[in-house]
N, C-alpha and C positions, 0 to 999 in steps of 0.2 A: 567283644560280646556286647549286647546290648540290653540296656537294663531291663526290657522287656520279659527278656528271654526266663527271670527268674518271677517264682510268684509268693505272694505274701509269705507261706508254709515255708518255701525253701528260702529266701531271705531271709528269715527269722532261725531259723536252724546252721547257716555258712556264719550269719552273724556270732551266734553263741560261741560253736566251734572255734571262732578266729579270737573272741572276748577269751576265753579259756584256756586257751593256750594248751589244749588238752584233749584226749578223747576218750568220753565214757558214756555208754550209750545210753543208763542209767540218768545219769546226772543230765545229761543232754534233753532227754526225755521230761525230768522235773524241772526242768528254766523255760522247756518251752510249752509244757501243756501239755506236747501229746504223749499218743500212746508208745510203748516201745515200737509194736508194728505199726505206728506209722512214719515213726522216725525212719526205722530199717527202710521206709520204703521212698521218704524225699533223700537218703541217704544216695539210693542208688539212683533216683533223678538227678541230683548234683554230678554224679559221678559221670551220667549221660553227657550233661551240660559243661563237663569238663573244667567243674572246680572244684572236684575232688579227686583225690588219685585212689591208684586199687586199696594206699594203705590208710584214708580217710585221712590223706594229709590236704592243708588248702593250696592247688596248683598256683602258679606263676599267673594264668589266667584269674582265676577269684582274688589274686592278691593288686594287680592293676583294676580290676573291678572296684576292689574296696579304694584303691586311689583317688579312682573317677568319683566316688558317693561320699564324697565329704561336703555337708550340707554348708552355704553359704552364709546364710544370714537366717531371720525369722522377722514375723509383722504380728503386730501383738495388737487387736480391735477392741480398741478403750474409749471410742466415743459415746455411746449412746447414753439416755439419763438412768437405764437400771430401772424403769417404770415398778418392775416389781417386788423391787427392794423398799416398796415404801415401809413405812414413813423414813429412815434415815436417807434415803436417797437423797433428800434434799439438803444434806446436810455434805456428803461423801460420794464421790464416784466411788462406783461397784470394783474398779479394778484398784481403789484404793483400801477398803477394806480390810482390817486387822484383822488374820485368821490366826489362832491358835500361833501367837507370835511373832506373825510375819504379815506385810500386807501382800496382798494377791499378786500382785503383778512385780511384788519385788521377791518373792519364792519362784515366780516363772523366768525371771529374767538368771538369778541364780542357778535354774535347772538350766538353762540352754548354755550359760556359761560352763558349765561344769560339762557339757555333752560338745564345750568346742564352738559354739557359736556363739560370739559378740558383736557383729553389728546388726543390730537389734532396730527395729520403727516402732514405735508409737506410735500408732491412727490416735488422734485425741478429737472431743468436741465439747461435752459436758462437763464442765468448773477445767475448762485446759490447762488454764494456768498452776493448777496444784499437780501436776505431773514436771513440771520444771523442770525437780529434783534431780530425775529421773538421768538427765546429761551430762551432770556432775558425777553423780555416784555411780554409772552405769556407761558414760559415753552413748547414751538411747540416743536416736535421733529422735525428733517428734515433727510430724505433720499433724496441722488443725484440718476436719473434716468443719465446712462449714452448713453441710446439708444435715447436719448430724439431728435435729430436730423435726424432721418433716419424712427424710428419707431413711430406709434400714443400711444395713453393714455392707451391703452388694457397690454402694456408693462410699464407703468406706475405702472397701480393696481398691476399688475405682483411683481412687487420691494414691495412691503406689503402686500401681502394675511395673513400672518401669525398674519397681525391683523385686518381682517375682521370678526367680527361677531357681531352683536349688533351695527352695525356702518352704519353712517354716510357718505356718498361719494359723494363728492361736487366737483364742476369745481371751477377754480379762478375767472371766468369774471362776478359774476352777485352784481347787486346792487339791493338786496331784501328789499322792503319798509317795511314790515313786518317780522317779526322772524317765518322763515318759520320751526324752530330747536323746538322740543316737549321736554319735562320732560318724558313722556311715552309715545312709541310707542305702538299701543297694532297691528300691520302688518306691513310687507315689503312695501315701496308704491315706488314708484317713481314718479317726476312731469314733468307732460308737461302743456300746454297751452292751448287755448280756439280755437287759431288759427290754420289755418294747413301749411302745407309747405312742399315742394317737396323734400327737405333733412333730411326729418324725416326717423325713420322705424317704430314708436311705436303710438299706439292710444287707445281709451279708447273702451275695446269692451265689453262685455255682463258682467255682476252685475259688472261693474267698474273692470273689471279685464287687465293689460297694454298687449298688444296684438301686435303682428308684423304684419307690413303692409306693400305692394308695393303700389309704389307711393306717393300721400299723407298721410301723417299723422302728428297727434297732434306736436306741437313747443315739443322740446326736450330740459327741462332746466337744463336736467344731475343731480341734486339733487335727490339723492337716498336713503331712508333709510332700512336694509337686518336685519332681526331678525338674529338667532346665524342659528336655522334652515335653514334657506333659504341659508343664508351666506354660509355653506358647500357647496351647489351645484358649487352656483358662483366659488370657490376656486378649486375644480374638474376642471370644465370647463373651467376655465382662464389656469389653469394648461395642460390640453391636447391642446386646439390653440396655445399655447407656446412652445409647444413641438414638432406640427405638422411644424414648421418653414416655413409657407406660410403668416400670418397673421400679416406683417408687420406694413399695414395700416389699421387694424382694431381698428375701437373705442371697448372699453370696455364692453358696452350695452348689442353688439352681447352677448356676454357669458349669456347674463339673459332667449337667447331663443334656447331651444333644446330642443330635447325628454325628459320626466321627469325634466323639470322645474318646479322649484316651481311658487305659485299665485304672480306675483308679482302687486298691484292694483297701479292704475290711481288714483293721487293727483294731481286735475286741481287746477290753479294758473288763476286766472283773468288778463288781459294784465299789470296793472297798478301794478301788486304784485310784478315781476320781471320782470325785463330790463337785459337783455343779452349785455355786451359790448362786441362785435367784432370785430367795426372796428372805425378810426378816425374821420367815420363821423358819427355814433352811439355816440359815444362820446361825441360831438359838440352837439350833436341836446339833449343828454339828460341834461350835464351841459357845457353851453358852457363858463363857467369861472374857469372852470378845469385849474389847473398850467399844467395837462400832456399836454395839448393841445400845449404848447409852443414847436415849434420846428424850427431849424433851415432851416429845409428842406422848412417845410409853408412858412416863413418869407422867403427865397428865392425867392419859387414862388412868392409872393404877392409884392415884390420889384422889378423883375425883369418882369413880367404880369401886372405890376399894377393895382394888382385885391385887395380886403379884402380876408378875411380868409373864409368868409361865400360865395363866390364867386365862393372858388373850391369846388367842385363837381363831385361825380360819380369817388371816388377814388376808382382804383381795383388795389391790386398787382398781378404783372407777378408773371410768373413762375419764381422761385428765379435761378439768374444766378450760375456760377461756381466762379464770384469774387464780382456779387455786387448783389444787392437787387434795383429792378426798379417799379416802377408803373404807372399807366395810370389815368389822372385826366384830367377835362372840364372845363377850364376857358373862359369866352365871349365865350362858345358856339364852342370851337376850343377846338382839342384832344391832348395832351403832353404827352409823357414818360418821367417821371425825374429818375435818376440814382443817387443809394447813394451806397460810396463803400459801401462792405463789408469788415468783421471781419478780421482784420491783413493785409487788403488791403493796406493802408500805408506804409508796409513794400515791397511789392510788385511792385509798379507802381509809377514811379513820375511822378505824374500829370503836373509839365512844360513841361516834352517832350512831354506829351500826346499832350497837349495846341497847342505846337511848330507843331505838325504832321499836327492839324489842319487848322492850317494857312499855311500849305505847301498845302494841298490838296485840298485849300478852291475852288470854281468855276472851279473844275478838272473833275466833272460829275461823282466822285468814291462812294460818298456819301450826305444827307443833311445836310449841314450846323446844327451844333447846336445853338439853342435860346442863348443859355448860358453856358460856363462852367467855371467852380472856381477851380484856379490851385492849392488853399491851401486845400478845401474839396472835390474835386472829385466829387462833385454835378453836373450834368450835366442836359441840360433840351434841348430837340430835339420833334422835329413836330411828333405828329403820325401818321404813315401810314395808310391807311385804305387796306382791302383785300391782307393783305401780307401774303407770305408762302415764309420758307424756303426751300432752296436746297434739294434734294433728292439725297443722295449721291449714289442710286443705280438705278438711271435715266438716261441713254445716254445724252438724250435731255438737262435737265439740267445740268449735267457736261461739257454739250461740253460747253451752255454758260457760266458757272463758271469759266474756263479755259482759253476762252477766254478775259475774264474781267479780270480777274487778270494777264493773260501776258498784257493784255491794259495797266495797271497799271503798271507792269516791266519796260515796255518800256517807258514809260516818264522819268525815272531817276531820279525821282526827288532826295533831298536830304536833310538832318536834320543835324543837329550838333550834335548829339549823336549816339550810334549806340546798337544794342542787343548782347553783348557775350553770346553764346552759353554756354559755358565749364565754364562763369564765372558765372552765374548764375543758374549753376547745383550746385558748389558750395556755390554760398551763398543762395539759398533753402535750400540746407543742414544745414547750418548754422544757423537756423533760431529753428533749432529742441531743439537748449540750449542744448546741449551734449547726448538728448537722440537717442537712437541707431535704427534703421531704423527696419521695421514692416518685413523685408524681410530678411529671416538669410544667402544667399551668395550675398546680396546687396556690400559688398565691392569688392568681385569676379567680380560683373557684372559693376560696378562704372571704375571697374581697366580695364573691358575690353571693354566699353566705351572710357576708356581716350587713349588706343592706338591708340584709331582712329585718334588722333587730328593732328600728326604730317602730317600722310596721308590726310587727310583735307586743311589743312596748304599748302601742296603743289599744290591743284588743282587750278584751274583758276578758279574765280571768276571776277563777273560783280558788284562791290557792288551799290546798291543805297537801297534807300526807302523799305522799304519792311513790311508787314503786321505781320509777325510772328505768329497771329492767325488765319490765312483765312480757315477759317474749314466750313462746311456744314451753320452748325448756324447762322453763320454771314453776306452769300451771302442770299439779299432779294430779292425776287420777290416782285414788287407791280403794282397796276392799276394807271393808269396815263393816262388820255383823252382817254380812250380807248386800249388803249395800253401795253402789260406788260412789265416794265422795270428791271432793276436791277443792286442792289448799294451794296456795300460790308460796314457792318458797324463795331463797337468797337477795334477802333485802339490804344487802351489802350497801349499796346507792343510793335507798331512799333518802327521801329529804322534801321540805316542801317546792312546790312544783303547781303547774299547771296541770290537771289530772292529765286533760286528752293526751299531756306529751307520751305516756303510758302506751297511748294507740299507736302514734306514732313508732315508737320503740318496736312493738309487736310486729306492725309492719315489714320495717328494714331488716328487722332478724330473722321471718320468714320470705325474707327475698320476695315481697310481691310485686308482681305488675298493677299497672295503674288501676283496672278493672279491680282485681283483689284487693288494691285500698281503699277502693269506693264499697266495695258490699262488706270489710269491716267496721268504715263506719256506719255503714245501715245498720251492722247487726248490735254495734255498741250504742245506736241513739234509737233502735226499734223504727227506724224508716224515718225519725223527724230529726233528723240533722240538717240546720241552719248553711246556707252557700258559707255567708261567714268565716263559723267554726269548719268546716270541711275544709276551708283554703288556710286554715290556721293550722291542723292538721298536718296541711301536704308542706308547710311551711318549717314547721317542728321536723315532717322529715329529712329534710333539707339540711338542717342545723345538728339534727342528732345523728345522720350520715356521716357529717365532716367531726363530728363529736370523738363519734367510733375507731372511723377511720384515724383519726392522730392518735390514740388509745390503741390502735394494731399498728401503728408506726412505731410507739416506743416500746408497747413488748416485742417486736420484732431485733430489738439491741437484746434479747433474751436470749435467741432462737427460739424463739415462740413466732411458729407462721399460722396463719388461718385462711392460708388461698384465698379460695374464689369470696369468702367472705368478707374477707380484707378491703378487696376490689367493688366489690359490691356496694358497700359502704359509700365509699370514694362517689360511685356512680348514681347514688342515692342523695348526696348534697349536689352533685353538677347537676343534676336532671331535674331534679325541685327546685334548689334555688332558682334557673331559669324560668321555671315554669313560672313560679308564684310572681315574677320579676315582671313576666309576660303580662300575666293574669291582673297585676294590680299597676303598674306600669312605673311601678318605683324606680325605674332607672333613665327617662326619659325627665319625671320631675327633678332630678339631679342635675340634668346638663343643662 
């Protein structure tokens, strides 16, 4: 018989009967949900499908059925960083997490053990190496997913198809009160929930079969289990969206709906069955005497707020920066961003100058004062805006005021006791790479024709003071204010003293302009009277702050921190200037 032939209802019903050793239509009735009349009536489909006899005993057929449905193994997807587990995320993988005495992924490995299956995978990406453990005490295998930063979990399954069949495919985050893992599957099912939710795609549609949906649909608990049959399709399909190279951010699901899919059925979970942890305050609210829960970030807040822990509220992480990782939380009723670096940000930034910048610009009208910031962790904690938007760097209107604001800012003078080397911190990015060789094969061509620029740099005239180093699009905010819309330049992580214009230069590269666009920002930043000079000094700084960036996205890249076309961009903003200016002033002829 073929495992088709049965469907969710009646699998779940031959299962009991076989677990039970027993028949009572009562009891049969309460293990599986339904009603007596609907039992009495998959009773007598079984009995059609000839794996049940007249006296509701399991035939000879149901009994090689259950032989053939003994599940193989399971893949258990534990790469991703948990984005919405901030703040400890940065501290714990998501599938690491101590729940109510166990961590996640070792109560899941325990339920499939107990349901008969042991050889278990490990998709790993974020902190891999603290999963180790895991092939000692468990015999887990582990696969590193290396895309685990850039790409979803569909590239995950991707790194193991070749042992998809008869299997088990589990997310890391859930804490199942019941062993939701069978001895025999006799169908594919997948499970969702009772509830619905506008991030679904999947819902329970006609004889219980998993169905795609717009809009609402059933909670999606990711726990899936694929007969060997079915499994092929998935392994085709996962295989062509992997190859069509557009499916970056596709969950894995997607692959279970296309033309000639197999039945894959709807296994509903009651609310109380599984608890999805996502986020820190999921967490809290299911055990709130979780050791994960302990975090330095919290304990910031709550010292520096003098709030409790049960106080913050309505944590959401931003969109993750380019150096740190921030979030938005509601303590007494009042909105904060807190700011935690990011990965190898230490080596990056010292937090005293930052500090020191701050108290140079404090009641300067450039930005908000922060609530707090800790010059040893880079924790930072600042008021949030309401109705803000950034710059539109291909806005007249908003460029003129950007432009303006930031010569406002030149022209005060202020000044620090430290200062940003351009050339000296091209080098120590590079530095940072531990001898490995850069992603670009004429990078030392283009490094060498970078560094001609400097003596010709060296010579120009300079105004130094204060200066932002990162005043790029992102940074300039618009917000409401009595009515009003203002605008504050903020993450002065880099400042230091500096040639201002390099400031223009920066805005440039990071709104990706073309030549034309760097020419009408400097008209807008010098109101039309910008010197040949200063404009070839300009295209000069972007040349040098190109190759700056770009070594600065080569070594967060040993992070899995990728920034694409940004990356690349960079790269192609020191080769294209430095030649130019090379061209333009002819510093490479008077060398030879």
């Amino acid at each position: 018989m073929k495992q088709t032939e049965l469907n969710q209802a009646e699998a779940l019903v031959l299962s009991e009967i076989r677990k039970c050793k027993g028949f009572d239509r009562y009891e049969l009735a309460a293990r599986t949900g339904c009603s007596r009349g609907r039992v009495n009536k998959l009773l007598k489909q079984l009995k059609e499908k000839g794996c049940l006899s007249s006296d509701n005993r399991l035939t000879g057929q149901a009994e090689e059925l259950f032989c053939r449905s003994v599940p193989k193994n399971a893949v258990i997807l534990a790469a991703g960083f948990g984005m919405r587990m901030v703040p400890i995320n940065t501290e714990t993988s998501k599938a690491l997490l101590e729940v109510k005495g166990e961590r996640l992924i070792d109560r899941l490995i325990c339920q499939l053990h107990d349901a008969g299956v042991h050889d278990i995978t490990v998709v790993t990406g974020f902190m891999k190496d603290s999963f180790e453990y895991l092939i000692d005490e468990y015999g887990a295998d582990i696969v590193y997913n290396p895309d685990y930063s850039v790409k979803n979990n569909l590239f995950s399954l991707y790194r193991v198809l070749d042992k998809i069949g008869d299997t088990y495919i589990i997310p890391c985050d859930l804490y199942c009160r019941n062993n939701p893992f069978r001895s025999c599957e006799l169908v594919s099912r997948y499970v969702i929930g009772t509830e619905t939710t506008g991030d679904s795609m999947v819902r329970a549609g006609r004889n219980g079969v998993l169905q795609r949906t717009r809009g609402k649909g059933n909670r999606m608990y990711g726990i899936c289990y694929l007969r060997k049959e079915d499994a092929a399709f998935l392994r085709k399909r996962v295989m062509e969206l992997v190859s069509a190279g557009n499916h970056d951010r596709m969950f894995w699901e997607e692959a279970l709906f296309s033309e000639g899919a197999p039945r894959i059925f709807a296994d509903i979970a009651e609310p109380d069955d599984i608890t999805e942890i996502n986020t820190y305050e999921q967490l809290r609210d299911f055990d709130h005497h979780s050791e994960a829960l302990q975090s330095d970030a919290i304990e910031t807040i709550c010292r520096k707020l003098h709030a409790a822990p049960e106080e913050i509220r309505n944590i959401l992480v931003l969109k993750k920066g380019m150096t740190n990782r921030s979030f938005l939380f509601t303590v007494h009723d009042c909105q904060y961003i807190m700011r935690i670096p990011g990965e190898g940000t230490d080596q990056l930034i010292d937090r005293r100058h930052e500090a020191e910048v701050f108290r140079t610009i404090h009641g300067k009208g450039l930005c908000d004062d922060p609530v707090y910031i800790d010059e040893k962790t880079g924790y930072k904690i600042t008021r949030y805006l309401t109705d803000v938007r950034t710059c539109d760097p291909f806005n007249d209107e908003d460029l003129k005021r950007c432009m303006r604001k930031l010569k406002e800012f030149h022209e005060m003078k202020l000044s620090v006791g430290h200062c940003f080397d351009l050339f000296g911190q091209i080098m120590f990015y590079e530095s940072l790479w531990n001898g490995n060789p850069s992603v670009y094969r004429d990078y030392e061509q283009t490094k060498a024709d970078v560094f001609l620029l400097k003596d010709y740099l060296d010579k120009q005239q300079k105004d130094l003071c204060l200066t932002h180093i990162d005043a790029v699009c992102d940074n300039f905010l618009f917000y409401q204010e009595n009515g009003e819309e203002k605008l504050q330049l903020t993450d002065w992580e880099y400042a230091g003293m500096q040639d201002p214009h390099v400031d223009i230069a920066m805005f440039c590269i990071y709104s990706m302009y073309s030549r034309e666009q760097v020419d009408h920002l400097i008209d807008l930043y010098f109101e039309g009277s910008c010197t040949d000079d200063v404009r070839l000094k300009i295209k000069c700084y972007i040349a040098v702050c190109g190759l700056l960036w770009s070594n600065w996205c080569e070594y967060k890249r040993q992070f899995g921190v990728e920034f694409g076309e940004y990356s690349l961009r960079q790269y192609r903003f020191a080769k294209d200037y430095s030649r130019y200016v090379l061209s333009q002033t002819g510093i490479r002829e008077t060398m030879k």
